[in-house]
Rosetta silent file (secondary structure, phi, psi, omega in degrees, C-alpha in Angstrom):
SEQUENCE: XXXXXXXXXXXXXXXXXXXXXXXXXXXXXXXXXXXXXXXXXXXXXXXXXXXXXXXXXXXXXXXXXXXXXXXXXXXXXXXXXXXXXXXXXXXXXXXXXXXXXXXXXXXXXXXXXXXXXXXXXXXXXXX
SCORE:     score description
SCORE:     0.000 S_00000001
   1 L     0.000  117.742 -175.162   82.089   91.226   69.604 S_00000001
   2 L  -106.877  148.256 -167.928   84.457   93.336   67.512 S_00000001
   3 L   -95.670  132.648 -177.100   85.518   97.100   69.093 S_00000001
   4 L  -130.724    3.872  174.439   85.116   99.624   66.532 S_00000001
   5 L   -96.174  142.082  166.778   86.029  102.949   68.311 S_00000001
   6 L   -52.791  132.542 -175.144   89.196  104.879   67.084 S_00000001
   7 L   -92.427  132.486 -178.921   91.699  105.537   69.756 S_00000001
   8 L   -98.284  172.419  166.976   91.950  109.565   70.163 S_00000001
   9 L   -88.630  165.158 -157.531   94.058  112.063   71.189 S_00000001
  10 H   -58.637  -54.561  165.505   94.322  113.812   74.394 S_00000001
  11 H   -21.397  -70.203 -135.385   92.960  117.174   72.600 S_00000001
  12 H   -94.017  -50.295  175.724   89.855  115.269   71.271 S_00000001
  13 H   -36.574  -49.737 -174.836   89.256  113.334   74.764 S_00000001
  14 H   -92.657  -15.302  161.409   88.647  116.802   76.364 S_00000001
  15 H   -71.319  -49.917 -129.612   86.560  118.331   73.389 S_00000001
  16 H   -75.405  -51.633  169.121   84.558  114.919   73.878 S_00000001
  17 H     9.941  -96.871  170.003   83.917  116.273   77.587 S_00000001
  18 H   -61.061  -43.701  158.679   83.526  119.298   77.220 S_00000001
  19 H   -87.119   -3.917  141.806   80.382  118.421   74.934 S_00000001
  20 L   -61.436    4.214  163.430   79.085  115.901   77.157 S_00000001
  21 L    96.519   21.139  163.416   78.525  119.038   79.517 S_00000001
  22 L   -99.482  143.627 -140.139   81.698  118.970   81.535 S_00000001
  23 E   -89.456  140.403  170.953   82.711  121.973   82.526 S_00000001
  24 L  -125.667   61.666  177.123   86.945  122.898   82.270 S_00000001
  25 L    -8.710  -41.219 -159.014   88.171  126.410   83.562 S_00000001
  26 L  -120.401   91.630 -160.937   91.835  125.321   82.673 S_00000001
  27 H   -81.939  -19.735  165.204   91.925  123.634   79.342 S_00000001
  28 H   -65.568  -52.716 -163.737   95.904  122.985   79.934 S_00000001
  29 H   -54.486  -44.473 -166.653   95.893  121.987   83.487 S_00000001
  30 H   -73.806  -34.550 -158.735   92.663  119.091   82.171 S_00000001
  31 H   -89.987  -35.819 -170.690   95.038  118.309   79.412 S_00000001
  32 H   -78.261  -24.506  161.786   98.387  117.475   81.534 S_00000001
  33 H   -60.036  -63.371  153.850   96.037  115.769   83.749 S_00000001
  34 H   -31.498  -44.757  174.937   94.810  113.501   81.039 S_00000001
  35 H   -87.986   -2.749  144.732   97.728  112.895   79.916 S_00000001
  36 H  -110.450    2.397  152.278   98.936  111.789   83.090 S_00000001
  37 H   -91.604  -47.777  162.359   96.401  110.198   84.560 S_00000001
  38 L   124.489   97.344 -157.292   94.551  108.995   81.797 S_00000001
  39 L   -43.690  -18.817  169.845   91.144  109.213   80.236 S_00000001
  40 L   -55.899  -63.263  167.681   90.395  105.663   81.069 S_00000001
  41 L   -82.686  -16.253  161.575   91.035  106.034   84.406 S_00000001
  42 L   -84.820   -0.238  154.347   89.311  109.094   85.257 S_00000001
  43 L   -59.952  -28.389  148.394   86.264  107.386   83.612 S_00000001
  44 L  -103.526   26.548  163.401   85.931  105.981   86.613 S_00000001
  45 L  -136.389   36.691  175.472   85.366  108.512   88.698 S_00000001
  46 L  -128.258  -24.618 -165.839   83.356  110.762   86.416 S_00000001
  47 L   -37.756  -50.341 -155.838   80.843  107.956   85.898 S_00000001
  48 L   -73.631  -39.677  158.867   79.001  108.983   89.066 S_00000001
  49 L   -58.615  -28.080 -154.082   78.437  112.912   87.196 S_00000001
  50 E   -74.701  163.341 -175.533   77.070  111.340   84.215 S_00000001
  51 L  -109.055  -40.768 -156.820   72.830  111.626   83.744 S_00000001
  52 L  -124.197  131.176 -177.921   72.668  109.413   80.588 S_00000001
  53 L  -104.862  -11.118  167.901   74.636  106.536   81.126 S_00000001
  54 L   -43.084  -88.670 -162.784   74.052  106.163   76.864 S_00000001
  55 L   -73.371   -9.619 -159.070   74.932  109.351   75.778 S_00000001
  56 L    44.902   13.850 -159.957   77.244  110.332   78.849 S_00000001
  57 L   -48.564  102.116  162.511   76.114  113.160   79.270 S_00000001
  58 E  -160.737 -143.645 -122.875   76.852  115.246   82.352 S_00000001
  59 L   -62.182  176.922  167.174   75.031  116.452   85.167 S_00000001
  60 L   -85.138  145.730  169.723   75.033  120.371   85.045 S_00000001
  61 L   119.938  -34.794 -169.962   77.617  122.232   87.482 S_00000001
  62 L   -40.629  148.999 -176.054   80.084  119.202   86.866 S_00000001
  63 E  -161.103  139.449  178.822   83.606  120.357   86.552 S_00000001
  64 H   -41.501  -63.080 -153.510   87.222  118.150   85.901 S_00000001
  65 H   -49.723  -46.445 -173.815   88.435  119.401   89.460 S_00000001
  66 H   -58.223  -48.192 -173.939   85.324  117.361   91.536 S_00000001
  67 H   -58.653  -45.281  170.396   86.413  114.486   88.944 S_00000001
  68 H   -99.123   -2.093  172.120   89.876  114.710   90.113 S_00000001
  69 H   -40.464  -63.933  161.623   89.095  115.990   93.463 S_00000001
  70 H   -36.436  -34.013  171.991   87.832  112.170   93.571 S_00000001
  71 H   -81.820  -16.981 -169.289   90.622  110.632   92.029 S_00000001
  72 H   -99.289  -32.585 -173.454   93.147  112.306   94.502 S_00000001
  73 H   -64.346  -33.591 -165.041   90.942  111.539   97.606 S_00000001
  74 H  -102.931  -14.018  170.644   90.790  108.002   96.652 S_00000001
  75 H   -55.900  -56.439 -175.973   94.571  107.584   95.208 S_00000001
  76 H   -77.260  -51.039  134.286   95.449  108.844   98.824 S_00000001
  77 H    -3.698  -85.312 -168.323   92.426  106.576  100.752 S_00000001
  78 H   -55.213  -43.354  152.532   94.494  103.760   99.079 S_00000001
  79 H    -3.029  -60.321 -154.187   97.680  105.309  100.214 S_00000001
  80 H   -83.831  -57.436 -179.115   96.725  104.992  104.175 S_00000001
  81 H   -42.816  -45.497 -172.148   95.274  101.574  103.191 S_00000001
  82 H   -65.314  -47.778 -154.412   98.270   99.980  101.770 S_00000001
  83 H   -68.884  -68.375  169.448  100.420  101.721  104.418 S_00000001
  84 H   -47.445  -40.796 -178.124   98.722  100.066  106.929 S_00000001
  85 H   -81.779  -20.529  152.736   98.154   96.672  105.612 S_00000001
  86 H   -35.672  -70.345  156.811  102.028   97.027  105.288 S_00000001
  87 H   -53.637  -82.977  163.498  102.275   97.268  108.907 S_00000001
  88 H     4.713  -80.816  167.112   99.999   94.561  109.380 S_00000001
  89 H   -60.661  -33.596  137.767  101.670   92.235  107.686 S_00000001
  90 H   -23.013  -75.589  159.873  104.737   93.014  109.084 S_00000001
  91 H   -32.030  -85.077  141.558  103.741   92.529  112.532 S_00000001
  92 H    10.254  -59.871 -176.227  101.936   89.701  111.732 S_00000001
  93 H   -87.629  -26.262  171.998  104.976   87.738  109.989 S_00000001
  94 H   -72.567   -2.602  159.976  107.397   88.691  113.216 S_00000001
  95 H   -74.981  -46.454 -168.141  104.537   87.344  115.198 S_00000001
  96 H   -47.088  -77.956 -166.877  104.546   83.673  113.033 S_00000001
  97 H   -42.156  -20.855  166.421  108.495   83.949  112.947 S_00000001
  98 H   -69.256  -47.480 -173.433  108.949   84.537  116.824 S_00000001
  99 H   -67.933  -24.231 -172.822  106.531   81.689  117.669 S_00000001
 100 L  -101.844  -30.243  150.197  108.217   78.982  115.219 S_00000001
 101 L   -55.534  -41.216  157.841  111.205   80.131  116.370 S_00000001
 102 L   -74.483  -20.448  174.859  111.026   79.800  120.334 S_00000001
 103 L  -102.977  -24.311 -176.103  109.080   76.333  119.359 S_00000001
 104 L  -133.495   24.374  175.250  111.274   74.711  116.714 S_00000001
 105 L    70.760 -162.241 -139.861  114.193   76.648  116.758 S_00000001
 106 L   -82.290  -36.322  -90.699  116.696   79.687  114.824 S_00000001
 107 L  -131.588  -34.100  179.251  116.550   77.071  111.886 S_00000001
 108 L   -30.902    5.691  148.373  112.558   76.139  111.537 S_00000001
 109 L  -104.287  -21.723  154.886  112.078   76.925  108.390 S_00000001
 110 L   -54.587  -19.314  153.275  114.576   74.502  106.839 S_00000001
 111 L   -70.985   77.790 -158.058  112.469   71.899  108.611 S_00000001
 112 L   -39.263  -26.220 -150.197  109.701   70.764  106.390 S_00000001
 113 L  -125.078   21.424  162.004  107.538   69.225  108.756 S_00000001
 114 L   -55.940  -48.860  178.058  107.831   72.350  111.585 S_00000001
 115 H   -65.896  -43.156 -171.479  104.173   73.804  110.385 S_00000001
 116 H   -76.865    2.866 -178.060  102.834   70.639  110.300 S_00000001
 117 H   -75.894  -27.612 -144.816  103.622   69.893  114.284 S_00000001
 118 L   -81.764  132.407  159.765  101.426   73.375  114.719 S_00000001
 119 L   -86.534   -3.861 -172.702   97.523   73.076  115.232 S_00000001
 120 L   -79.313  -16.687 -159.441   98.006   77.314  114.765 S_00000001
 121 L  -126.343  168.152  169.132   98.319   77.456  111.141 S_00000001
 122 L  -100.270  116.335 -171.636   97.137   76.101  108.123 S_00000001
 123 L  -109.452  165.117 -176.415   99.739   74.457  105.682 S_00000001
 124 L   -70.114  -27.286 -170.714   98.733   73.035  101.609 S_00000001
 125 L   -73.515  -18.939 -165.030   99.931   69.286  103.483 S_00000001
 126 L  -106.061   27.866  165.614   97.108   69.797  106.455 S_00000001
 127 L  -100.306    0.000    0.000   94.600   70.895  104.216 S_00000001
């Protein structure tokens, strides 16, 4: 399959838009947000506006801000997420590292065959 569309400029990405029925109040503020977010990536969160998934067309009332309203709610959603699963894993490895430590000592990772003593964990030799 060979790709035959012409890569555009930021300008022509928001005329494209803008005649697919999206509406832009601020034609700067939509352009430094394309160019720093990216039309690519705000494609996926405009998808969800579109009527025509052919033509792209979309719905009426749509406007860039709901499109990035969406992009900031979920850039920040992933934020919290991350944040957390930081802390998680944290926790998590000073739980492993206390228990192999109080069972095989300060040193128990220089011992190859410490995990494999363990029924708690899974190691690549006890699989």
């Amino acid at each position: 399959m060979r790709y035959n569309k012409q890569p555009t400029d930021i300008t022509t990405q928001l005329t494209m838009l803008k005649q697919r029925g999206l509406i832009v109040s601020d034609e700067d503020t939509a352009l430094k947000q394309l160019a720093s977010i990216s039309y690519f990536r705000l494609a996926s969160y405009w998808r969800i506006f579109e009527t025509d998934e052919a033509t792209h067309q979309f719905a009426s009332g749509t406007r860039i801000e709901d499109i990035i309203s969406l992009y900031t709610f979920d850039r920040e959603l992933r934020s919290i997420i991350f944040t957390a699963i930081q802390d998680i894993e944290v926790a998590l490895r000073t739980r492993i590292i206390h228990f192999f430590s109080l069972s095989h000592g300060a040193f128990w990772f220089l011992t190859s065959n410490s995990t494999r003593r363990c029924n708690c964990c899974l190691t690549p030799a006890s699989l």
